[in-house]
mmCIF file of the N, C-alpha and C atoms, coordinates in Angstrom:
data_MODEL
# 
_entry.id   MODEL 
# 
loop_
_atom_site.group_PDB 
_atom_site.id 
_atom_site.type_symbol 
_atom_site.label_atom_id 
_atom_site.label_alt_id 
_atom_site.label_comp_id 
_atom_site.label_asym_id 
_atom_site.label_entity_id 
_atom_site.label_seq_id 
_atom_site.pdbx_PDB_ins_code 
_atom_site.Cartn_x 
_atom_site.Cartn_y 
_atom_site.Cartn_z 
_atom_site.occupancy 
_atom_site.B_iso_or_equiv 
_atom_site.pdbx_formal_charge 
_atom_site.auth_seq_id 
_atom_site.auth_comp_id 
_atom_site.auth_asym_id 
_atom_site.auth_atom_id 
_atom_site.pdbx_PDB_model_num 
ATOM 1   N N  . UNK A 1 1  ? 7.320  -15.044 14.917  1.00 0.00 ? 1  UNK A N  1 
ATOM 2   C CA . UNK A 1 1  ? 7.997  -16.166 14.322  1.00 0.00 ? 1  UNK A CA 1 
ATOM 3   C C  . UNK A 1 1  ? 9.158  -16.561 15.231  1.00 0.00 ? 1  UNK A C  1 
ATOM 4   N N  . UNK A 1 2  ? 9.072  -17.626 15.626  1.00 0.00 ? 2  UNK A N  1 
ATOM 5   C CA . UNK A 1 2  ? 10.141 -18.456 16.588  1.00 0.00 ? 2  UNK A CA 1 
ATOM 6   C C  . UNK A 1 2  ? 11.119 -19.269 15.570  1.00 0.00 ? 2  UNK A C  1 
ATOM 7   N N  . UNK A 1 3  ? 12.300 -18.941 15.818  1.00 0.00 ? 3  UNK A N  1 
ATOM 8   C CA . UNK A 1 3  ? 13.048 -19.895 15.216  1.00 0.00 ? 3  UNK A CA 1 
ATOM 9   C C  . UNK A 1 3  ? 14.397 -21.055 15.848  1.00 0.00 ? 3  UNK A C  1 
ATOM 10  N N  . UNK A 1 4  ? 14.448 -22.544 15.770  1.00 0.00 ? 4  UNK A N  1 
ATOM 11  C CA . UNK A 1 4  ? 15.235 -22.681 17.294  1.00 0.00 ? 4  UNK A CA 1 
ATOM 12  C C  . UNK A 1 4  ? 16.623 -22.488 16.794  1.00 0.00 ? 4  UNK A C  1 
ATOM 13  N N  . UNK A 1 5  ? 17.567 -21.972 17.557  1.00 0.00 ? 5  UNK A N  1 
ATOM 14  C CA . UNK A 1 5  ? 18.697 -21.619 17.431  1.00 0.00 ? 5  UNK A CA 1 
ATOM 15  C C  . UNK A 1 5  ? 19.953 -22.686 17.974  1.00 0.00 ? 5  UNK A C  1 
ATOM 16  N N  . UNK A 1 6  ? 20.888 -22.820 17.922  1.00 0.00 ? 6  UNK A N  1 
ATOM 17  C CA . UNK A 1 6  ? 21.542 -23.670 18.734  1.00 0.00 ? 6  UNK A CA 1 
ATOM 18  C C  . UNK A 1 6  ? 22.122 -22.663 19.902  1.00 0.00 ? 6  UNK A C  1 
ATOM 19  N N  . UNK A 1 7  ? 22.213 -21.064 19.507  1.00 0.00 ? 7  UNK A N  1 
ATOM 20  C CA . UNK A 1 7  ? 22.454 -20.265 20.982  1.00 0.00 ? 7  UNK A CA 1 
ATOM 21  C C  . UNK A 1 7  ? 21.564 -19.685 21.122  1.00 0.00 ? 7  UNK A C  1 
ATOM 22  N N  . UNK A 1 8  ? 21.130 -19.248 22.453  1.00 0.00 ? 8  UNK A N  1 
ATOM 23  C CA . UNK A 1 8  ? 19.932 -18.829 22.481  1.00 0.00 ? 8  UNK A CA 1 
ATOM 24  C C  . UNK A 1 8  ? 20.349 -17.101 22.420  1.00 0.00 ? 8  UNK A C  1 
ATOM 25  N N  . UNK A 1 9  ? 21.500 -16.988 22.806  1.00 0.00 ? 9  UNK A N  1 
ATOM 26  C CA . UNK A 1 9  ? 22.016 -15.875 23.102  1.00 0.00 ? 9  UNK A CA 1 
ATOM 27  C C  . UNK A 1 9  ? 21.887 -15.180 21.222  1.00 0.00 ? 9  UNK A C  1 
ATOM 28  N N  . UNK A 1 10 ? 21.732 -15.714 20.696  1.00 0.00 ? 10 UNK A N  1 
ATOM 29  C CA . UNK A 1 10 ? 21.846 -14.768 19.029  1.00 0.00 ? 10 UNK A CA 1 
ATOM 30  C C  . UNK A 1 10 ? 20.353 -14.465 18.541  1.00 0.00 ? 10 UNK A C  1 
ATOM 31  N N  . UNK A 1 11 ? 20.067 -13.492 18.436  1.00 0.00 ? 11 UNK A N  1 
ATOM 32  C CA . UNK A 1 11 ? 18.946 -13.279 17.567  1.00 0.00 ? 11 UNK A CA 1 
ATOM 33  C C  . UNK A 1 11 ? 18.383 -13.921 16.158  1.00 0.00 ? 11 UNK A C  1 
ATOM 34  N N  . UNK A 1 12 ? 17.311 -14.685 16.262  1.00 0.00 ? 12 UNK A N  1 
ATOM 35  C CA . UNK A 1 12 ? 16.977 -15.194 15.492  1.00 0.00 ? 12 UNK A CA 1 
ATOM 36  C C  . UNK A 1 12 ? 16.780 -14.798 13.975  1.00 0.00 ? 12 UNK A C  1 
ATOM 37  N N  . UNK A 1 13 ? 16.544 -13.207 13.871  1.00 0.00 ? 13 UNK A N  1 
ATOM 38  C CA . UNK A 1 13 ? 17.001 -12.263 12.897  1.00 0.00 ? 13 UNK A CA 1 
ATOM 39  C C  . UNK A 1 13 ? 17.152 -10.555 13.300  1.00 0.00 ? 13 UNK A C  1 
ATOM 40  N N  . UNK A 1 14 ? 17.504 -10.227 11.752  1.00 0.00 ? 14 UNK A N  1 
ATOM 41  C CA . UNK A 1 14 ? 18.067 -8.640  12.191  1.00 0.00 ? 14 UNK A CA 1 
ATOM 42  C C  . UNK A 1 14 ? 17.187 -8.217  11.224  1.00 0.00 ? 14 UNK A C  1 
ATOM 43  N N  . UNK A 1 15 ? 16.945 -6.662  11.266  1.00 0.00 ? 15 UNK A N  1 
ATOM 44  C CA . UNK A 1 15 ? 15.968 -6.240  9.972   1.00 0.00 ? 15 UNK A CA 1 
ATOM 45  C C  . UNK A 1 15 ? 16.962 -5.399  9.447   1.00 0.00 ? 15 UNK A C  1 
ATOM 46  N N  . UNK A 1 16 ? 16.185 -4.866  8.147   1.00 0.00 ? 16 UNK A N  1 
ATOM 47  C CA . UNK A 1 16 ? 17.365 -3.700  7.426   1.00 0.00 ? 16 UNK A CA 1 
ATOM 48  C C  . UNK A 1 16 ? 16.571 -3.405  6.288   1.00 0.00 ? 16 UNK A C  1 
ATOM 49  N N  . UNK A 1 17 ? 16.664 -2.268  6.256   1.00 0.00 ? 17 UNK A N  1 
ATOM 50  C CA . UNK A 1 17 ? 15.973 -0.810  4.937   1.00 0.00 ? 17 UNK A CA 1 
ATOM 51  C C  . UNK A 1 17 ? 17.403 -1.275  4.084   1.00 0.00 ? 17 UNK A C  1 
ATOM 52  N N  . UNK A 1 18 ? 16.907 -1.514  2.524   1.00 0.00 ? 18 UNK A N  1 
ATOM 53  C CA . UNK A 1 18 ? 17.952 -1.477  1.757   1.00 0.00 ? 18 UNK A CA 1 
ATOM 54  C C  . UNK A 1 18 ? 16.965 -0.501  0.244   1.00 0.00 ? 18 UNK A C  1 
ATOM 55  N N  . UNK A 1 19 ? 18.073 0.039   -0.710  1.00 0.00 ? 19 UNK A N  1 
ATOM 56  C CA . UNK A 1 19 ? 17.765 0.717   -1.875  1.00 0.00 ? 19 UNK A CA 1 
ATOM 57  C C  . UNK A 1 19 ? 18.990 0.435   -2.538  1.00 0.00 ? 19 UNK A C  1 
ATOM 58  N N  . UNK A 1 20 ? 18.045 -0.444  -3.790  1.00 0.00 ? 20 UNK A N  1 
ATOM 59  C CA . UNK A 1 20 ? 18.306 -0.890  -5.108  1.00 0.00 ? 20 UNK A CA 1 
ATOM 60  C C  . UNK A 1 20 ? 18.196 0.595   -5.875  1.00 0.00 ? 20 UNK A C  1 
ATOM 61  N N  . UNK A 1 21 ? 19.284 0.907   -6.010  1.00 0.00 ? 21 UNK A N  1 
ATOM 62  C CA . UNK A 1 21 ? 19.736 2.229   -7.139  1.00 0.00 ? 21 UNK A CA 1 
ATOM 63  C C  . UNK A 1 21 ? 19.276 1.259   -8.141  1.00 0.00 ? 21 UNK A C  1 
ATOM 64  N N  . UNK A 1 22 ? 19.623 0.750   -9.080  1.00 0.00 ? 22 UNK A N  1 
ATOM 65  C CA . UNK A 1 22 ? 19.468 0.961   -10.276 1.00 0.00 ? 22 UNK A CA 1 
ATOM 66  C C  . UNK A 1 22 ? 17.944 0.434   -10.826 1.00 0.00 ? 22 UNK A C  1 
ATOM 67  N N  . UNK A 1 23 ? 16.992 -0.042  -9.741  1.00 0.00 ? 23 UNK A N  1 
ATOM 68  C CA . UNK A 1 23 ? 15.983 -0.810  -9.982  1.00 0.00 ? 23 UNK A CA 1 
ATOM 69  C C  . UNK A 1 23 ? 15.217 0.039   -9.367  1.00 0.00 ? 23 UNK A C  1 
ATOM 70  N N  . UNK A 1 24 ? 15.205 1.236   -8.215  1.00 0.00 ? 24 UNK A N  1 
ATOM 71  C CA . UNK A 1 24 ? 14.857 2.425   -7.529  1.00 0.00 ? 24 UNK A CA 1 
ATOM 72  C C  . UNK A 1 24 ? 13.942 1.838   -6.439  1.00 0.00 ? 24 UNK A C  1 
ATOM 73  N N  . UNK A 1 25 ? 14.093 0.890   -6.112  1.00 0.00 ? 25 UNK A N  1 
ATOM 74  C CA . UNK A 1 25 ? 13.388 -0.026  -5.201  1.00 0.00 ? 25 UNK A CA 1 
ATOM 75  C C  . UNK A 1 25 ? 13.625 -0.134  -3.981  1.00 0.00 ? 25 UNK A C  1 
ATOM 76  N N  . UNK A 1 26 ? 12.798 0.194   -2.611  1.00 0.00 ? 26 UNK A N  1 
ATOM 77  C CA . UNK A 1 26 ? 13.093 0.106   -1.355  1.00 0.00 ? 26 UNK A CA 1 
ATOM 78  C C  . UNK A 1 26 ? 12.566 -1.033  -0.875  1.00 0.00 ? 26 UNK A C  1 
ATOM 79  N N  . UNK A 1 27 ? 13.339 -1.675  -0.142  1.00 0.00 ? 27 UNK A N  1 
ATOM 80  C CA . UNK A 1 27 ? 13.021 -3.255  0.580   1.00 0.00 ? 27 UNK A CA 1 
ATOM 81  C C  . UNK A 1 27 ? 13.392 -3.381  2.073   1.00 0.00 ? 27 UNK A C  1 
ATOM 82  N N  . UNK A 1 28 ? 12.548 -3.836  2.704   1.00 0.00 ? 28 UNK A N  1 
ATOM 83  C CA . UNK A 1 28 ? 12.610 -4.336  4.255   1.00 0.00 ? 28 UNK A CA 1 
ATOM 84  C C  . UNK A 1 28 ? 12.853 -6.087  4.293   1.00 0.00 ? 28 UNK A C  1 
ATOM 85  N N  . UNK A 1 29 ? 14.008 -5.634  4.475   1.00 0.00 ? 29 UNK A N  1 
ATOM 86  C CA . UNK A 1 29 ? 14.867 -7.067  4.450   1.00 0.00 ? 29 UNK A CA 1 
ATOM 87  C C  . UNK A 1 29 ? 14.666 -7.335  6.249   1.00 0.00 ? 29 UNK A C  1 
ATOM 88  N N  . UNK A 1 30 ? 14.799 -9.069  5.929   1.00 0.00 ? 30 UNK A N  1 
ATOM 89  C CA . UNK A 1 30 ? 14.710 -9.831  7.484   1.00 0.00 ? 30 UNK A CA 1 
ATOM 90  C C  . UNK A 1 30 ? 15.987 -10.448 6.993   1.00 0.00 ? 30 UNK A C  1 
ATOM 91  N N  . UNK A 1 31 ? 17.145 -10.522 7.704   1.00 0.00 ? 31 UNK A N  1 
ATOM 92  C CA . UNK A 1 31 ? 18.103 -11.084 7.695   1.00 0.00 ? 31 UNK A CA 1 
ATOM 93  C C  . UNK A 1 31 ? 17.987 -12.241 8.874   1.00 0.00 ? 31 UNK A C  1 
ATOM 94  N N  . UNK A 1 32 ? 17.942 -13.797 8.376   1.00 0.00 ? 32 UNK A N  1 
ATOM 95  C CA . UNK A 1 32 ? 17.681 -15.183 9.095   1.00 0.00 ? 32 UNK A CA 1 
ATOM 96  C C  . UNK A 1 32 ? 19.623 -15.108 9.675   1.00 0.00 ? 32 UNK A C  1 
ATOM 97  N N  . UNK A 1 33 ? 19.616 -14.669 10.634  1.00 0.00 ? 33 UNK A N  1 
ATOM 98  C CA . UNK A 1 33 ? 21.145 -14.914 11.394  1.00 0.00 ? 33 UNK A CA 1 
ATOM 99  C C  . UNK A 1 33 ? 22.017 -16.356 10.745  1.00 0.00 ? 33 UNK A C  1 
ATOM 100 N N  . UNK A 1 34 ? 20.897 -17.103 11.628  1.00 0.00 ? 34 UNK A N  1 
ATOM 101 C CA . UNK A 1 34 ? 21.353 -18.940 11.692  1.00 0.00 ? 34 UNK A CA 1 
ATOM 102 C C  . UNK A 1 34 ? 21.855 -19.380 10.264  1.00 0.00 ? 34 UNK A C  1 
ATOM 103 N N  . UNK A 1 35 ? 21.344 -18.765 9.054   1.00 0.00 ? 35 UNK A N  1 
ATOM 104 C CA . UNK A 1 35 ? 21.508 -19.396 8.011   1.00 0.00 ? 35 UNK A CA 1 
ATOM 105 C C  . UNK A 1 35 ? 21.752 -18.679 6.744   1.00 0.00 ? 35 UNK A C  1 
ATOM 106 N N  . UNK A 1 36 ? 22.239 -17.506 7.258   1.00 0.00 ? 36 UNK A N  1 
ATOM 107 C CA . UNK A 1 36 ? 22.705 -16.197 6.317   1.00 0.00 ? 36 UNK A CA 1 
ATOM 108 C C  . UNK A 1 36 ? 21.852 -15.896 5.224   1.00 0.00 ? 36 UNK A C  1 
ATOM 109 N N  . UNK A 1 37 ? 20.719 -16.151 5.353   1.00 0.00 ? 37 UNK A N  1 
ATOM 110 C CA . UNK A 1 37 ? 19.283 -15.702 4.201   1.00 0.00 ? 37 UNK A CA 1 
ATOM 111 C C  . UNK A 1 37 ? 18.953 -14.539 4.903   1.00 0.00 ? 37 UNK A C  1 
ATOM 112 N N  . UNK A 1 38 ? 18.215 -13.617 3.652   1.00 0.00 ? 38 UNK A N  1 
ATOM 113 C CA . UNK A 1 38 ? 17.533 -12.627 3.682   1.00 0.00 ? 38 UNK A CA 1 
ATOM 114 C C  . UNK A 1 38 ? 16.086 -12.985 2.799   1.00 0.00 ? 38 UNK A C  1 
ATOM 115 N N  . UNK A 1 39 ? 15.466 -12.487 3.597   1.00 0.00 ? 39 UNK A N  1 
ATOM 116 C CA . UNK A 1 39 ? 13.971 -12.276 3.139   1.00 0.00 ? 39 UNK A CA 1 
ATOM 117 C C  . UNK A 1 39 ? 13.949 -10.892 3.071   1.00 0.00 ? 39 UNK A C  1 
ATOM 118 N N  . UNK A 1 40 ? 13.708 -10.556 1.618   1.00 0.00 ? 40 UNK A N  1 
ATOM 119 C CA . UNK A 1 40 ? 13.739 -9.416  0.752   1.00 0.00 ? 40 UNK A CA 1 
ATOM 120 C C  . UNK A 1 40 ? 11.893 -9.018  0.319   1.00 0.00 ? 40 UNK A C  1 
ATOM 121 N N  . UNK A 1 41 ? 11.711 -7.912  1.147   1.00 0.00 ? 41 UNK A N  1 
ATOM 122 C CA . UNK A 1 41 ? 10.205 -7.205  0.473   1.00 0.00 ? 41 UNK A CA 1 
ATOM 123 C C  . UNK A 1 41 ? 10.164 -6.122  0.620   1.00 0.00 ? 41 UNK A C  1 
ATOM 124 N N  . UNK A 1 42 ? 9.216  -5.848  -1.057  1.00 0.00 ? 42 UNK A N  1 
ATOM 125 C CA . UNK A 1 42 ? 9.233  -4.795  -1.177  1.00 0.00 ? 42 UNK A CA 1 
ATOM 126 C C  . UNK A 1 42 ? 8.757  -3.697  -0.726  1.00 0.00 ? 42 UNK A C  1 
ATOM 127 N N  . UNK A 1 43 ? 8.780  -2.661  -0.491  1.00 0.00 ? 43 UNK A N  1 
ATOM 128 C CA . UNK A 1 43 ? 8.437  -1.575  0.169   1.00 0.00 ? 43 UNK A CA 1 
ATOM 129 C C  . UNK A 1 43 ? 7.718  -0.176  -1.235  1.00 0.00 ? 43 UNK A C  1 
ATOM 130 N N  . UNK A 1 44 ? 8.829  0.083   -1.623  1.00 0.00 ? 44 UNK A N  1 
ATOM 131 C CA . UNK A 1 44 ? 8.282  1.235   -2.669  1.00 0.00 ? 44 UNK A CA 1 
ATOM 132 C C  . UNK A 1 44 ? 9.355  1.216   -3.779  1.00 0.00 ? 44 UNK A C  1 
ATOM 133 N N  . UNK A 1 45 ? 8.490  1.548   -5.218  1.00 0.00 ? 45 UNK A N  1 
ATOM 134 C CA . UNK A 1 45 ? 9.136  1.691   -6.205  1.00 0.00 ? 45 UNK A CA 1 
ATOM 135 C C  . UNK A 1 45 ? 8.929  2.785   -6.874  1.00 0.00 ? 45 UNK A C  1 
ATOM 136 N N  . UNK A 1 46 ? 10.369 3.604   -6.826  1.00 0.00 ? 46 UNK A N  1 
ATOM 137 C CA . UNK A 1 46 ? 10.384 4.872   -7.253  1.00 0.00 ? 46 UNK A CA 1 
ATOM 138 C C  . UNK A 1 46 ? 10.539 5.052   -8.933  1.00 0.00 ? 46 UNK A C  1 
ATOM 139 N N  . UNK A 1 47 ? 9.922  4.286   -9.596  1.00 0.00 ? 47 UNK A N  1 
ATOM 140 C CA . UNK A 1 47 ? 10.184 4.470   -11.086 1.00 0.00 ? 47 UNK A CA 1 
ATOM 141 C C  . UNK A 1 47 ? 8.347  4.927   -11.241 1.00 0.00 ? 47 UNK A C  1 
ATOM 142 N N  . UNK A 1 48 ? 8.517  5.803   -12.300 1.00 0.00 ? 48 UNK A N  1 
ATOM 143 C CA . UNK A 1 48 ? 7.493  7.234   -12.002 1.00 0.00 ? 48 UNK A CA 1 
ATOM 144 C C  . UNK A 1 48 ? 6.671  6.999   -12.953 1.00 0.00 ? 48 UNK A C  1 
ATOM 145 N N  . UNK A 1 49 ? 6.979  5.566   -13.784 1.00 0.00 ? 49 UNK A N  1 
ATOM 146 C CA . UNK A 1 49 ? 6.594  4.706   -15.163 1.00 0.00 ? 49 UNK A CA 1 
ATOM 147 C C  . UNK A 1 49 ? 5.551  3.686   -14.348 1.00 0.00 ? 49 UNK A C  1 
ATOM 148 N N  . UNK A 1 50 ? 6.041  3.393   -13.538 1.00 0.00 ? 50 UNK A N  1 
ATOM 149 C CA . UNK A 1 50 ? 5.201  2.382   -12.852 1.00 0.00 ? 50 UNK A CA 1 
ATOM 150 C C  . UNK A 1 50 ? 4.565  3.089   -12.183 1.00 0.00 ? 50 UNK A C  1 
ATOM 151 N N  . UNK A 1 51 ? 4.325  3.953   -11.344 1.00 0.00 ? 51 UNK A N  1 
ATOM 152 C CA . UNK A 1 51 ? 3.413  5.027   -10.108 1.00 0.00 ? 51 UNK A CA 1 
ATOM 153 C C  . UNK A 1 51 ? 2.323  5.407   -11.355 1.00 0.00 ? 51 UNK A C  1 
ATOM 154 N N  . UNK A 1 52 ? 2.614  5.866   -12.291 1.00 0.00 ? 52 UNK A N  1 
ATOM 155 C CA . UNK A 1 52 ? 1.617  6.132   -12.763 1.00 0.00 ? 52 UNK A CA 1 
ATOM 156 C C  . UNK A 1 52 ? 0.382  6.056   -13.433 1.00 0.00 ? 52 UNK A C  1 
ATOM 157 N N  . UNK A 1 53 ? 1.340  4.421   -13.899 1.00 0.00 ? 53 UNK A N  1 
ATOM 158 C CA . UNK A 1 53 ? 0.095  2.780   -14.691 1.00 0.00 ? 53 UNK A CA 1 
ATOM 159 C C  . UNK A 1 53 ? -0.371 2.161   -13.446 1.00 0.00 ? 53 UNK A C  1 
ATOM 160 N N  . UNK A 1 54 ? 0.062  2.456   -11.852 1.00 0.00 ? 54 UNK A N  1 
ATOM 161 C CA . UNK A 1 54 ? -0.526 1.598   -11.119 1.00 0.00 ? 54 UNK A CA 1 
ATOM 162 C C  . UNK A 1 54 ? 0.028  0.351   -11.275 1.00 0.00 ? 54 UNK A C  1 
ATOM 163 N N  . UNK A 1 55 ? 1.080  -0.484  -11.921 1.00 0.00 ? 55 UNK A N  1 
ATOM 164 C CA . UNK A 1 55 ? 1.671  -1.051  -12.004 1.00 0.00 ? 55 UNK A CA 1 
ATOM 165 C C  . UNK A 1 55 ? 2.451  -2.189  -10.954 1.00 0.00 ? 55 UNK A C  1 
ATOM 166 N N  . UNK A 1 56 ? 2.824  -1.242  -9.657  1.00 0.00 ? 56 UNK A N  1 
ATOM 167 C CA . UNK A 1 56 ? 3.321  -1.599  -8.802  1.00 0.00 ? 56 UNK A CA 1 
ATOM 168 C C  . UNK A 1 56 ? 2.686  -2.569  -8.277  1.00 0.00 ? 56 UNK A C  1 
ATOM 169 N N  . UNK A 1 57 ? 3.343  -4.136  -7.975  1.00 0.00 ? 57 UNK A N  1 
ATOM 170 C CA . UNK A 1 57 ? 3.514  -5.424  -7.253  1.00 0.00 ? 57 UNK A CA 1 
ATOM 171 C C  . UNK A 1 57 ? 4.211  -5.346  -6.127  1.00 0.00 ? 57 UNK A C  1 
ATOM 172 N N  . UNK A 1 58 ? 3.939  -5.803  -5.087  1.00 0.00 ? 58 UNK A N  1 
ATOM 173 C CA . UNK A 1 58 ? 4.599  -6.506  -3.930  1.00 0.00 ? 58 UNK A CA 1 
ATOM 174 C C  . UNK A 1 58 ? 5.762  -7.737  -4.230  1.00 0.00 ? 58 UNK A C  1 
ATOM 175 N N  . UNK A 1 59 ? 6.870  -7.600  -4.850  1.00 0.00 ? 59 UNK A N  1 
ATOM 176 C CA . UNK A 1 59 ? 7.728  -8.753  -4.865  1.00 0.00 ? 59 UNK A CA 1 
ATOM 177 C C  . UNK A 1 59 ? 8.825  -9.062  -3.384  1.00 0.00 ? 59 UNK A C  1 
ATOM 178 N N  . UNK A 1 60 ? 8.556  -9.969  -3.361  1.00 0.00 ? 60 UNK A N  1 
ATOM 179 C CA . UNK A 1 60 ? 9.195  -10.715 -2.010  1.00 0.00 ? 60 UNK A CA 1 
ATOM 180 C C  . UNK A 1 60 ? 10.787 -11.501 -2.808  1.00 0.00 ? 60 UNK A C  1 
ATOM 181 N N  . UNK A 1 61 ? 11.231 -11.812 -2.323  1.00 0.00 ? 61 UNK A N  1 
ATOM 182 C CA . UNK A 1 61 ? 12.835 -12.308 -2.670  1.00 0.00 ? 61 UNK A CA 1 
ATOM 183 C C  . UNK A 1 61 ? 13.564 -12.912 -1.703  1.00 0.00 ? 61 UNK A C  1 
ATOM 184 N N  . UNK A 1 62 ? 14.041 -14.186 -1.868  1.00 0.00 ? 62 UNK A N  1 
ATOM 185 C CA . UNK A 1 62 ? 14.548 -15.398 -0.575  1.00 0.00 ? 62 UNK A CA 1 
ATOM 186 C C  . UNK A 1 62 ? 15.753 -15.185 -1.448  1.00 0.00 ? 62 UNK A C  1 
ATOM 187 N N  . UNK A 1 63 ? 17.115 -15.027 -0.916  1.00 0.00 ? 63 UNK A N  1 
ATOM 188 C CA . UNK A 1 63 ? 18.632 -14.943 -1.066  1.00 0.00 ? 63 UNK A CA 1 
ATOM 189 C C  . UNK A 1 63 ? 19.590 -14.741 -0.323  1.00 0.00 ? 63 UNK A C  1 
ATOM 190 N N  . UNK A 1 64 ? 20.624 -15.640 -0.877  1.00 0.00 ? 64 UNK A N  1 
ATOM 191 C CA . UNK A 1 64 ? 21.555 -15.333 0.180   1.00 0.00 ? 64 UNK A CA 1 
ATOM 192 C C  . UNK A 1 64 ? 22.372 -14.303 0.686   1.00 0.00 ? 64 UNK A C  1 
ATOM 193 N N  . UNK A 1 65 ? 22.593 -13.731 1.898   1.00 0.00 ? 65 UNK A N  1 
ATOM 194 C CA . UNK A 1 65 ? 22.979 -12.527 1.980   1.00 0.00 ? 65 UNK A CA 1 
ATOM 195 C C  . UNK A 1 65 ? 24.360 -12.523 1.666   1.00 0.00 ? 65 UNK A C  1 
ATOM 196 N N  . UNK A 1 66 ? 24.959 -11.023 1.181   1.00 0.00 ? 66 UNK A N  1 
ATOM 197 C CA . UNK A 1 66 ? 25.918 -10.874 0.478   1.00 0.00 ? 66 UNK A CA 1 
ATOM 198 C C  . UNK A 1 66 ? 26.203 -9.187  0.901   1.00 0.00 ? 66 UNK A C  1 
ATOM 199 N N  . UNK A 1 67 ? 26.547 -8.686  1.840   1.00 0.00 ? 67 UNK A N  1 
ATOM 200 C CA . UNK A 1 67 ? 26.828 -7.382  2.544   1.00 0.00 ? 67 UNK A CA 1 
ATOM 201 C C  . UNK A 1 67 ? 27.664 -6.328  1.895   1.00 0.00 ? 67 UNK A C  1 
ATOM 202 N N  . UNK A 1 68 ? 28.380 -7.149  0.591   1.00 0.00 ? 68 UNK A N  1 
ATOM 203 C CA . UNK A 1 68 ? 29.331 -6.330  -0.520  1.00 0.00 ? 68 UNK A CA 1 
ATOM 204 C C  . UNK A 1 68 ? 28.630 -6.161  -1.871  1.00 0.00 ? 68 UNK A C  1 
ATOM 205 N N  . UNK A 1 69 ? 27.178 -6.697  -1.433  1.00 0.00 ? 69 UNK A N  1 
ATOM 206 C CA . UNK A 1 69 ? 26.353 -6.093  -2.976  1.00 0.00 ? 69 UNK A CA 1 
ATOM 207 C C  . UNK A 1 69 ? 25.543 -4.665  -2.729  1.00 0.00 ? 69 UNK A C  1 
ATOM 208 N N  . UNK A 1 70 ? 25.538 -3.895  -1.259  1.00 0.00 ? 70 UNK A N  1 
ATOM 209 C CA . UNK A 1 70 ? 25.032 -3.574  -0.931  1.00 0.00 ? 70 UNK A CA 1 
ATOM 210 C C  . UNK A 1 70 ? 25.358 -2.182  -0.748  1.00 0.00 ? 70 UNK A C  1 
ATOM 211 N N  . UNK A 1 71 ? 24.702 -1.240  -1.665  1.00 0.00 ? 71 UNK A N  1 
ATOM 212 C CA . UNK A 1 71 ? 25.017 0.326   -1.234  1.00 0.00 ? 71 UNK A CA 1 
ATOM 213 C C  . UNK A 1 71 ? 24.955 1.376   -0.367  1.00 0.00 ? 71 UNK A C  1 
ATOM 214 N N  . UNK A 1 72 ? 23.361 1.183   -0.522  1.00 0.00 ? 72 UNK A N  1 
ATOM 215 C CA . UNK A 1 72 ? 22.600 1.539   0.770   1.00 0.00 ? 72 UNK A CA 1 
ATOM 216 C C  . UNK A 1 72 ? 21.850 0.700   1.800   1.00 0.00 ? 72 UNK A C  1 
ATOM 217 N N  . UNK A 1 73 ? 22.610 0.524   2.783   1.00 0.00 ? 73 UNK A N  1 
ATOM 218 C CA . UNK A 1 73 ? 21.548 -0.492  3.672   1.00 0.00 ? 73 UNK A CA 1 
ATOM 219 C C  . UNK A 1 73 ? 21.391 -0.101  5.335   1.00 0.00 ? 73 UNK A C  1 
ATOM 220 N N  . UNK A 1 74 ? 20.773 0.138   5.850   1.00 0.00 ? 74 UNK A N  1 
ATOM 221 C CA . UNK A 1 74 ? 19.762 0.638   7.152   1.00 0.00 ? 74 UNK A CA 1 
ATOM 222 C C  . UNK A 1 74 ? 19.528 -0.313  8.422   1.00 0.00 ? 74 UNK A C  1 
ATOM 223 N N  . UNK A 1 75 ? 20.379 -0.716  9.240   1.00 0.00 ? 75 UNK A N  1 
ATOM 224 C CA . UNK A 1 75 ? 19.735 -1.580  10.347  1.00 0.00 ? 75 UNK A CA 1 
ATOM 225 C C  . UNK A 1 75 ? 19.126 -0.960  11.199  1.00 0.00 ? 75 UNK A C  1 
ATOM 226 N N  . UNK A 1 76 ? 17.682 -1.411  11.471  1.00 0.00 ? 76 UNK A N  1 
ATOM 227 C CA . UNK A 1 76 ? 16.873 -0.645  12.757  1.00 0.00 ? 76 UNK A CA 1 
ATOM 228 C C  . UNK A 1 76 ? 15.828 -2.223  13.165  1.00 0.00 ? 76 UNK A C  1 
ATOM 229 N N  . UNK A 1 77 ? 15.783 -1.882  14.442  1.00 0.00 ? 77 UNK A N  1 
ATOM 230 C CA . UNK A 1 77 ? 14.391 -2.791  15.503  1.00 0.00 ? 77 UNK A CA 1 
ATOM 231 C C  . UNK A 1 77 ? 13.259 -2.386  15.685  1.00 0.00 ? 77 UNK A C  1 
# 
């Protein structure tokens, strides 16, 4: 995914492992630099209610990023 930038010098995005404590949810967030969005997906849900009905969905999530809602969060390339 190409995105045009007005510098070329900035990365078009950053990634990041985040965990939703109270929802027990791990997400591989794409943080969009240019326009302070995160593209939020899901990864794994540790509620042991859902693992076991098979339950578990793939939810995706477009929002704006907010770095002080954030407990646990992971930057890696």
């Amino acid at each position: 995914m190409k995105m045009l930038l007005k510098d070329p010098e900035i990365e078009p995005y950053k990634m990041y492992l985040d965990f939703d404590s109270i929802e027990k949810i791990f997400y591989h967030n794409l943080y969009f630099v240019e326009n302070t969005f995160t593209l939020k997906i899901e990864l794994t849900h540790l509620s042991k209610k859902d693992v076991k009905k098979n339950k578990i969905k793939q939810n995706i999530k477009y929002e704006k990023f907010d770095l002080t809602k954030y407990t646990y969060i992971l930057h890696f390339e």
